[in-house]
N, C-alpha and C positions, 0 to 999 in steps of 0.2 A: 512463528518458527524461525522465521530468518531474523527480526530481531534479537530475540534471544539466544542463536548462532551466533551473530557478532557480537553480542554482549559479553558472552564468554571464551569466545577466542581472540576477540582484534582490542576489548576493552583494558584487558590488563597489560597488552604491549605497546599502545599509547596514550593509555591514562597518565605515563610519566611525562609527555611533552603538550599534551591536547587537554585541557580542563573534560572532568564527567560531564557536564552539564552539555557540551559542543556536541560532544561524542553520543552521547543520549539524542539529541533530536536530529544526529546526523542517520545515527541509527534506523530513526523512529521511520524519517524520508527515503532514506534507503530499500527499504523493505515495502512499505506501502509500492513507491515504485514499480517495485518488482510484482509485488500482487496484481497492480493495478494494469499491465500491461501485460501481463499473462491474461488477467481474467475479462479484458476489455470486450473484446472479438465476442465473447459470450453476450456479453450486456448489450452489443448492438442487436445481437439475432435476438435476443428479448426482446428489446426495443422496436424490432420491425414485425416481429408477433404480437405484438400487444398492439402497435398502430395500422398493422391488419397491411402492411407492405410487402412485398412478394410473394408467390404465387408457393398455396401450401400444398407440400407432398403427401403421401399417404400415412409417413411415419410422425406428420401435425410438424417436419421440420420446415423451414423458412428454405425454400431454391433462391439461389439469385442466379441471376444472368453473368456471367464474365466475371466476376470480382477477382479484382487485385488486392494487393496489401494495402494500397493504399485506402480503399474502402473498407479492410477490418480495421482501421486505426482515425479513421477522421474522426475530426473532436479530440483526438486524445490529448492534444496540449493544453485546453482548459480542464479537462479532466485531471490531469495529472498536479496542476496551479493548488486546482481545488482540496484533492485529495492528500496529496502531499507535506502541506503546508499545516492542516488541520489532525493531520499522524502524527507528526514529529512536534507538534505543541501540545498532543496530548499524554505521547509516552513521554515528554522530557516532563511534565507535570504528575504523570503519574510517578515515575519514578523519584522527583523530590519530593510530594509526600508520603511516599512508600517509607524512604529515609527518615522522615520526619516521626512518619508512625513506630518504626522502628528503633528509635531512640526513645521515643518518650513512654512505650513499652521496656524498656532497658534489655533490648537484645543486641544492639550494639555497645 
């Protein structure tokens, strides 16, 4: 959803200075980003449910003791390395042979 937000609003006001190609995997980084650091904090409390870490409450959720931010986010910077990098080379490949598809259909 946030990909396809900026495709549509920020892609035709500097498609004139910035190559598509940049802007497509800038996109693609951009957005993962964002998902990945909203949805992180979840993936740890998984994480410590499934390796059986913290003392569970009656509603089967994960208690922790004291946590700060900094314990919703540890890891995040290889996370981020990983997931980032493998987004934005897959939507800039999707979208050139989306292109590709679409001319050699002759709909462009």
């Amino acid at each position: 959803m946030i990909y396809e937000s900026l495709k549509r609003n920020i892609l035709p006001i500097l498609s004139n200075f910035v190559s598509e190609s940049s802007l497509y995997f800038c996109f693609g980084g951009t957005s993962k980003l964002v998902a990945t650091v909203v949805t992180y904090p979840v993936q740890v409390v998984q994480t410590r449910a499934r390796a059986g870490i913290g003392e569970k409450s009656n509603l089967g959720a994960i208690k922790i003791r004291r946590p700060n931010i900094g314990f919703w986010f540890r890891g995040l910077e290889s996370k981020l390395v990983q997931t980032i990098l493998t987004s934005a080379i897959m939507l800039l490949t999707y979208e050139h042979i989306r292109s590709l598809a679409l001319l050699l259909l002759g709909f462009i």
